[in-house]
N, CA and C atoms as a LAMMPS dump frame, in Angstrom:
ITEM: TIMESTEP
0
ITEM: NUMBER OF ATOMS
390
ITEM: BOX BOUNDS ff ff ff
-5.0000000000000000e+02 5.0000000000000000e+02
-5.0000000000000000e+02 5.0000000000000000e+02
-5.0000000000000000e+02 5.0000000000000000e+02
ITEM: ATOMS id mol type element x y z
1 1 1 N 0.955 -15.301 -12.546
2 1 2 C 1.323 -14.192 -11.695
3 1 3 C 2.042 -13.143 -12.534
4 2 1 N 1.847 -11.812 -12.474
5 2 2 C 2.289 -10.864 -12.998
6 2 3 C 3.797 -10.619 -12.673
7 3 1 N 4.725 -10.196 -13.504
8 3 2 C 6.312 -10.019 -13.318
9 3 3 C 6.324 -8.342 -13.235
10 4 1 N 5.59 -7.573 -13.147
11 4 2 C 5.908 -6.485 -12.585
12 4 3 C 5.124 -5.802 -12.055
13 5 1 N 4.77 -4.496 -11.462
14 5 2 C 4.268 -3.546 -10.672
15 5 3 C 3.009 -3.026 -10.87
16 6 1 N 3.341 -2.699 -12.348
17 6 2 C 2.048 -2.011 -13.363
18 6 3 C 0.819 -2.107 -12.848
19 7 1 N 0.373 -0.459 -12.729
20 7 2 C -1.104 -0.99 -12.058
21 7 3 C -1.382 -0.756 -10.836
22 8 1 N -0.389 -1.437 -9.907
23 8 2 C -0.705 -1.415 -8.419
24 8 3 C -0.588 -0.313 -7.509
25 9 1 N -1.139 0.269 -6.396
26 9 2 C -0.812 0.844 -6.052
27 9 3 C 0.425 0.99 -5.19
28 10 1 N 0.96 2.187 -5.096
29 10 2 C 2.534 1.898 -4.247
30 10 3 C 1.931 2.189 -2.797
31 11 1 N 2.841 1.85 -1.993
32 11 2 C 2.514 2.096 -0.59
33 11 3 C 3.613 3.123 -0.175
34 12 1 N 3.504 4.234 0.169
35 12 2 C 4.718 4.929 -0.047
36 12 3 C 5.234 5.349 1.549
37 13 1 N 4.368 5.433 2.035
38 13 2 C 4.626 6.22 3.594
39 13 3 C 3.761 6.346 4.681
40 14 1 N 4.028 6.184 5.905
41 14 2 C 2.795 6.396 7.165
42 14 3 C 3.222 6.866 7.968
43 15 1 N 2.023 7.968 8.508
44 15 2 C 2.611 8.856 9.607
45 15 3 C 1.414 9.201 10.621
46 16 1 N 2.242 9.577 11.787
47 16 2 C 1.511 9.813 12.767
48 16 3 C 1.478 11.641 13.282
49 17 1 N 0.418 11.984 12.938
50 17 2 C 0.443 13.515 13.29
51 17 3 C -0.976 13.838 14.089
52 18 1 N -0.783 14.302 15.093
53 18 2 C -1.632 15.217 15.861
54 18 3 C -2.824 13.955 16.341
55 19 1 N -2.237 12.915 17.016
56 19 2 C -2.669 11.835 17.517
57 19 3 C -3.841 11.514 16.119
58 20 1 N -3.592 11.802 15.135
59 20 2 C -3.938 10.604 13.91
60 20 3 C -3.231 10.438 13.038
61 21 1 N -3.378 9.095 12.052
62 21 2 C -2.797 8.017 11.478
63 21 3 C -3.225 8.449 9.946
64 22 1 N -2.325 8.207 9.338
65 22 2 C -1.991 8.757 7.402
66 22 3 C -0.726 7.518 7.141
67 23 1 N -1.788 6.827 5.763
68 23 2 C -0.982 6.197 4.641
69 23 3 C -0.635 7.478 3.24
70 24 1 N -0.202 6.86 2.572
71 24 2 C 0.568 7.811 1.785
72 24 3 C 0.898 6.168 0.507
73 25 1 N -0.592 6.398 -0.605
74 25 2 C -0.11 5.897 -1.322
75 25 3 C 0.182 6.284 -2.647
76 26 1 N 0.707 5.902 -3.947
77 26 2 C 1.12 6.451 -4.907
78 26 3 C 0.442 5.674 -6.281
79 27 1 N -0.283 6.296 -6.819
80 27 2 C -0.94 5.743 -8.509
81 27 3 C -0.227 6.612 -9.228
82 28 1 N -0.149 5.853 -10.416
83 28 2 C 0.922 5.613 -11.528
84 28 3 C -0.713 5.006 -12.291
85 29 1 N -1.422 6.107 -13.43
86 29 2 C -2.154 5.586 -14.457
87 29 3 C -1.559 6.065 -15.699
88 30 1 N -2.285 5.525 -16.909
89 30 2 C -1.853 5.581 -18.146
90 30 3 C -1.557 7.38 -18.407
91 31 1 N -2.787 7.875 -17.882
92 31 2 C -2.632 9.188 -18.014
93 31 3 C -2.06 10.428 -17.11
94 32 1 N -1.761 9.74 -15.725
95 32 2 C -1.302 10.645 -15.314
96 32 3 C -0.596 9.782 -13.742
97 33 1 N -0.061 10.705 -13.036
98 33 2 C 0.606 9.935 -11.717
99 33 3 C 0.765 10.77 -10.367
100 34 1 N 0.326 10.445 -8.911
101 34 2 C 0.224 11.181 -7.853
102 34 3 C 0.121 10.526 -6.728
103 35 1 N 0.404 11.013 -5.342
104 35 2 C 0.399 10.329 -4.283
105 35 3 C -0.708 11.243 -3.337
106 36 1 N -1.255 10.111 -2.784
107 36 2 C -2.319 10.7 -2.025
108 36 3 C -2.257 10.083 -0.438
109 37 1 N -2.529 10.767 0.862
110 37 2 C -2.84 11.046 1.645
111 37 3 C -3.75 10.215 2.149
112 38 1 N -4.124 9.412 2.751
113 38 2 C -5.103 9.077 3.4
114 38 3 C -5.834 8.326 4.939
115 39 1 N -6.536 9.027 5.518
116 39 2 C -6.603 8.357 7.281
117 39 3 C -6.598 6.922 7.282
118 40 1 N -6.032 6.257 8.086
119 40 2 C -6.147 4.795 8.642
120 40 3 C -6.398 4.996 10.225
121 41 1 N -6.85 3.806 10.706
122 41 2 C -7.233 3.919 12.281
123 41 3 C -5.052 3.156 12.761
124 42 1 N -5.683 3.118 14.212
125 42 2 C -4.384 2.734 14.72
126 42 3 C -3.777 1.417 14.211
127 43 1 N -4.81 0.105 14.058
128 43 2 C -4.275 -1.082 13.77
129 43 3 C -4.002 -0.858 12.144
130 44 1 N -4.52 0.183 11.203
131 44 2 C -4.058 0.267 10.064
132 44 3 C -2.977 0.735 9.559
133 45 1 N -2.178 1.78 10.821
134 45 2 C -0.98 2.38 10.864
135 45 3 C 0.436 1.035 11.346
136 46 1 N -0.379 0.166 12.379
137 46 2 C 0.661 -0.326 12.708
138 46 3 C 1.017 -1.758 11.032
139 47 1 N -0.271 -1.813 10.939
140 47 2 C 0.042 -2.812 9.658
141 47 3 C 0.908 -2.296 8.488
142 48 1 N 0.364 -0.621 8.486
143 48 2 C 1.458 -0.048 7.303
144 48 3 C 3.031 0.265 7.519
145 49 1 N 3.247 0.133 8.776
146 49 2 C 4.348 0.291 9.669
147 49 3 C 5.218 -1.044 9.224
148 50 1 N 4.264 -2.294 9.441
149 50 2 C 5.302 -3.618 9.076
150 50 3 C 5.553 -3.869 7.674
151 51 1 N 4.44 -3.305 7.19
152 51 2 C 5 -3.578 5.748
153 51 3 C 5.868 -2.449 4.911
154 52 1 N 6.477 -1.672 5.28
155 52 2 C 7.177 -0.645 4.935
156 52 3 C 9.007 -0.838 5.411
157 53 1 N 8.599 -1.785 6.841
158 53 2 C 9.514 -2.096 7.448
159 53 3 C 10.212 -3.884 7.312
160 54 1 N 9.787 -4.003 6.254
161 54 2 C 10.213 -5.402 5.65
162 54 3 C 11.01 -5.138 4.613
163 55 1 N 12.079 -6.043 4.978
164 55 2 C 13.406 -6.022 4.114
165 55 3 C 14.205 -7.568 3.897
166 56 1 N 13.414 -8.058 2.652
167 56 2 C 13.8 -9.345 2.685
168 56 3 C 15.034 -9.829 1.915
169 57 1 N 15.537 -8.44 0.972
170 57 2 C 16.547 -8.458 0.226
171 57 3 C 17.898 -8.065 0.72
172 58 1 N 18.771 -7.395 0.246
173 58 2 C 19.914 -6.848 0.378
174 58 3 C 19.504 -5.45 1.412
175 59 1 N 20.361 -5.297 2.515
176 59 2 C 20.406 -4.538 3.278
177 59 3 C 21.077 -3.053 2.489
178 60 1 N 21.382 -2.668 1.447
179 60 2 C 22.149 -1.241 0.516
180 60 3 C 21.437 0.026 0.757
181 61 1 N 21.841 0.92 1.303
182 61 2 C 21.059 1.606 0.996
183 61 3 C 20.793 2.504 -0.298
184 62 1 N 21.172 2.135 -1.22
185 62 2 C 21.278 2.876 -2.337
186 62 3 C 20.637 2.193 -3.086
187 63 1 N 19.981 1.308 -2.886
188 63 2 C 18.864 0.758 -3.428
189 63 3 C 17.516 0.44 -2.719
190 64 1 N 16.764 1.609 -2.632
191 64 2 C 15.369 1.443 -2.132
192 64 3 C 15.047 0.142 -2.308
193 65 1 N 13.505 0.119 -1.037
194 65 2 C 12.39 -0.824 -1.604
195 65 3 C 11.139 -0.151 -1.867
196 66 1 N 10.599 -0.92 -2.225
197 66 2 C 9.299 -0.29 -2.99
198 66 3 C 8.288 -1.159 -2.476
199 67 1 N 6.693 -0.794 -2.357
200 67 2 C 5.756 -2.025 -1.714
201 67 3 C 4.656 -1.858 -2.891
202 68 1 N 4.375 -2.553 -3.096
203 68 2 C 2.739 -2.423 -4.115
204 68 3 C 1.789 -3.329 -3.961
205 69 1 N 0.649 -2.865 -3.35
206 69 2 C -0.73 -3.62 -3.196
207 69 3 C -0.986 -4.342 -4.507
208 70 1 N -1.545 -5.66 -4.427
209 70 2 C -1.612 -6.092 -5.583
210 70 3 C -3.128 -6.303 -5.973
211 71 1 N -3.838 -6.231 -4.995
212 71 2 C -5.343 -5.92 -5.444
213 71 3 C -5.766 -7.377 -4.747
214 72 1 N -4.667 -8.3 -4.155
215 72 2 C -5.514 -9.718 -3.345
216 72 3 C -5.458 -9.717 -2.037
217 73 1 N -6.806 -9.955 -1.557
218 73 2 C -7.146 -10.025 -0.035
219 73 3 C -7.887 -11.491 0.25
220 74 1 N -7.574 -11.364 1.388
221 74 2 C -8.628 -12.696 1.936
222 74 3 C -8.836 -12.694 3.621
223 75 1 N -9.654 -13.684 3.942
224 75 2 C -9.808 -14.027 5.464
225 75 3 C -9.335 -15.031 5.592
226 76 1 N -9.426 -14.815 6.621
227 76 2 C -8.888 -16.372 7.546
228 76 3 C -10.075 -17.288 7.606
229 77 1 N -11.098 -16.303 8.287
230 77 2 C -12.237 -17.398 8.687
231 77 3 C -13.144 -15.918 8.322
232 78 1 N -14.647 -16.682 7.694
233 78 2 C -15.794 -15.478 6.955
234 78 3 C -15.917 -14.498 8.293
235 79 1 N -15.896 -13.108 7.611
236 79 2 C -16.435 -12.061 8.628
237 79 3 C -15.771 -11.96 9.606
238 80 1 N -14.315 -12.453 9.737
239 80 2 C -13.334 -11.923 10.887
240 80 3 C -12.351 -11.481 10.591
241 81 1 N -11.614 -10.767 11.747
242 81 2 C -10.176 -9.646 11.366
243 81 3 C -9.086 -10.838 11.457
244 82 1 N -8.202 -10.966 10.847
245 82 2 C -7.997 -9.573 10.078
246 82 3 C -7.56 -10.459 8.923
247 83 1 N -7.817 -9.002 7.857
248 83 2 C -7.54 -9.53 6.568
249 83 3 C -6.28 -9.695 6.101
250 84 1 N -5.854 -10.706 5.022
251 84 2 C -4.414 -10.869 4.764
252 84 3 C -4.351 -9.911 2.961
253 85 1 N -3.61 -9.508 2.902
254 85 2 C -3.311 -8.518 1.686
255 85 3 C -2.071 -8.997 1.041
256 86 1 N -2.192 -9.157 0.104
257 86 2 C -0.588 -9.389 -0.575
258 86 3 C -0.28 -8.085 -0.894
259 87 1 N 1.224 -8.349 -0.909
260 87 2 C 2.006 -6.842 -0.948
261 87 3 C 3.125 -6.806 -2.098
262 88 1 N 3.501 -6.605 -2.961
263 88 2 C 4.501 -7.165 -4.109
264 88 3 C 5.565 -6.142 -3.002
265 89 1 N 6.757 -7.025 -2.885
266 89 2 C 8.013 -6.054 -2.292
267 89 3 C 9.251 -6.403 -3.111
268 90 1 N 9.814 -5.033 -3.632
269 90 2 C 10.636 -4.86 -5.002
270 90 3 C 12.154 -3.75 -4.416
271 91 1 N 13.357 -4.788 -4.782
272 91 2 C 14.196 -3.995 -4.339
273 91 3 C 15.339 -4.195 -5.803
274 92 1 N 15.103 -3.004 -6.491
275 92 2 C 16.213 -3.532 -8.004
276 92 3 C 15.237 -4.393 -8.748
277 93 1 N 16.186 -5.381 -9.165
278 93 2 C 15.57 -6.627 -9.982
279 93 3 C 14.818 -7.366 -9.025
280 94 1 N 15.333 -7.537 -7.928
281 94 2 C 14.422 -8.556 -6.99
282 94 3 C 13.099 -8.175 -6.67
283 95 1 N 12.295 -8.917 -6.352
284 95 2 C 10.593 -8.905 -6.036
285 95 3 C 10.024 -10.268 -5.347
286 96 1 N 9.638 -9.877 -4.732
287 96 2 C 8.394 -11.443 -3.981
288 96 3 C 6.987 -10.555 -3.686
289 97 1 N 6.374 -11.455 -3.615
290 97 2 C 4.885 -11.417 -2.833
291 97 3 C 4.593 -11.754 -1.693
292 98 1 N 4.168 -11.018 -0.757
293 98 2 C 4.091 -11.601 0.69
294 98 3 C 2.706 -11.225 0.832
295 99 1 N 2.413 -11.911 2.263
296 99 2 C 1.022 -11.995 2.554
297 99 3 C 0.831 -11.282 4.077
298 100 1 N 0.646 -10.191 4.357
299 100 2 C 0.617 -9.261 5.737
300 100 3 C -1.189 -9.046 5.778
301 101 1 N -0.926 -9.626 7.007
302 101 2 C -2.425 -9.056 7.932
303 101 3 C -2.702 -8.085 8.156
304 102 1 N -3.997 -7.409 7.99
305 102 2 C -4.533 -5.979 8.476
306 102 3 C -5.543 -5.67 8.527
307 103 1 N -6.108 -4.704 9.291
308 103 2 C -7.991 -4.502 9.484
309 103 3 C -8.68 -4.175 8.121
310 104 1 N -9.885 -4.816 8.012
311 104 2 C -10.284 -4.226 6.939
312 104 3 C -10.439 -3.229 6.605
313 105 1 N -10.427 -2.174 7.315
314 105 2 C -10.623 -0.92 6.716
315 105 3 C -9.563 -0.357 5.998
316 106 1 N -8.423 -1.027 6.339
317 106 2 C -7.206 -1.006 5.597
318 106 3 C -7.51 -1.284 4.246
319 107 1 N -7.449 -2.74 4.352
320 107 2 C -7.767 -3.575 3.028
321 107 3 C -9.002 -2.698 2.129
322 108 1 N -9.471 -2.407 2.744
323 108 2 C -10.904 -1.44 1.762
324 108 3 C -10.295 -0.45 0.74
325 109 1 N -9.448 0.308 1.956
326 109 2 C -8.546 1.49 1.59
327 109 3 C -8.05 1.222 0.357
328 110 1 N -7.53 -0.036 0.432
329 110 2 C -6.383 -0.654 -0.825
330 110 3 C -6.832 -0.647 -1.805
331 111 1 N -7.664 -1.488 -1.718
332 111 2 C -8.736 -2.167 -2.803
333 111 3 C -9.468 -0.535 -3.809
334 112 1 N -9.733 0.327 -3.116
335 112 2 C -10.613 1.259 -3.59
336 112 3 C -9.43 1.844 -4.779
337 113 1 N -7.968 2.127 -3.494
338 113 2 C -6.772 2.477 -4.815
339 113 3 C -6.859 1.949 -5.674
340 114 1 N -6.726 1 -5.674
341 114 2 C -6.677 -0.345 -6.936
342 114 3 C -7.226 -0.5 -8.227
343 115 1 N -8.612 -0.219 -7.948
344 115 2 C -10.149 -0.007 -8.654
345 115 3 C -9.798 1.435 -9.555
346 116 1 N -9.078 2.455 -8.764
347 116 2 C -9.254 3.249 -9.665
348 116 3 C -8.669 3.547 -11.127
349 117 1 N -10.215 4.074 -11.907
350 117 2 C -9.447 4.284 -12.943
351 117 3 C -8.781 5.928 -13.359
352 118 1 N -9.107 6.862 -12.715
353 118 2 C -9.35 8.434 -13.098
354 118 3 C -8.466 9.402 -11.558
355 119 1 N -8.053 9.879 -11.742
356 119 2 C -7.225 10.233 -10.749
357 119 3 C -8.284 11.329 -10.193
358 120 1 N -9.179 11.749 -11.034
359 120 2 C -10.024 12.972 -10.287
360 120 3 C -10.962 12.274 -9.173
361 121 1 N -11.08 10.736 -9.047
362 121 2 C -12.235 9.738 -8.351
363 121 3 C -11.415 10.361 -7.389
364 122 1 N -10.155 11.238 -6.962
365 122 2 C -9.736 11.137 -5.446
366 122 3 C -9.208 12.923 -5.31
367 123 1 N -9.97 13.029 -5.771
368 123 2 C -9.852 14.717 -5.568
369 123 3 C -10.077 15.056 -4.3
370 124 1 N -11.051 14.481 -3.469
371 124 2 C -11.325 14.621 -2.033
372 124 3 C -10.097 14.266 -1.077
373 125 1 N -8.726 13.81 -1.585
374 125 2 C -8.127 13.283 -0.653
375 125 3 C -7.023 14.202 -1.011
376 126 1 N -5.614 14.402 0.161
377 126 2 C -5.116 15.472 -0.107
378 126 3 C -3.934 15.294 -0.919
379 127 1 N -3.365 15.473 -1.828
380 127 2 C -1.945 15.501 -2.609
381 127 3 C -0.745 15.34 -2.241
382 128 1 N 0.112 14.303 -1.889
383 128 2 C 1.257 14.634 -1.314
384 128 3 C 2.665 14.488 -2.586
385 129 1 N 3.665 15.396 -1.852
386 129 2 C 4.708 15.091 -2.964
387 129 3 C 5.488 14.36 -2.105
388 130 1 N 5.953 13.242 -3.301
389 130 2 C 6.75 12.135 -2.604
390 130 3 C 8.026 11.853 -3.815
């Protein structure tokens, strides 16, 4: 198992505007670094909702947490919802891996971050500053 972040995508933020649903994740590549924008349906908002809202460490607020997709998914049972995603959750020195359920289209979402190597593969999606 990997001891740090490198790589993964961050999960940075989700929001609800104009009765639709936006993740907000963040790549960090060798060459460059940006957060991007992107639609989820409702059950993908509420999944990004719990995992944003997990706090297994120290309650401080002066020390964020941080979430990072780690690129592993699975089912429960072939061809049914919902998928389980590991999530690396990092507060300071501390870190675990947890395992949160969510629709696949979520998990797709993730996975595609993940894969990338070139920050221009997401030029279609919109820029956010975070």
């Amino acid at each position: 198992m990997r001891d740090n972040h490198q790589g993964y995508p961050e999960i940075v933020a989700v929001n609800e505007r104009d009765d639709s649903y936006f993740g907000v994740v963040r790549l960090t590549l060798p060459s460059d670094s940006a957060a991007f924008e992107f639609g989820v349906d409702r059950q993908g908002y509420g999944a990004l909702k719990r995992i944003l809202q997990t706090r297994p460490f120290d309650q401080m607020p002066a020390c964020p947490y941080r979430y990072f997709f780690t690129g592993n998914c699975s089912r429960k049972a072939k061809n049914a919802e919902p998928v389980t995603i590991v999530v690396r959750v990092e507060q300071g020195t501390k870190s675990k891996n947890f395992d949160f359920d969510c629709p696949t289209s979520l998990a797709s979402n993730l996975r595609w971050f993940f894969a990338l190597k070139d920050l221009n593969e997401a030029a279609a999606l919109k820029r956010i500053d975070v």
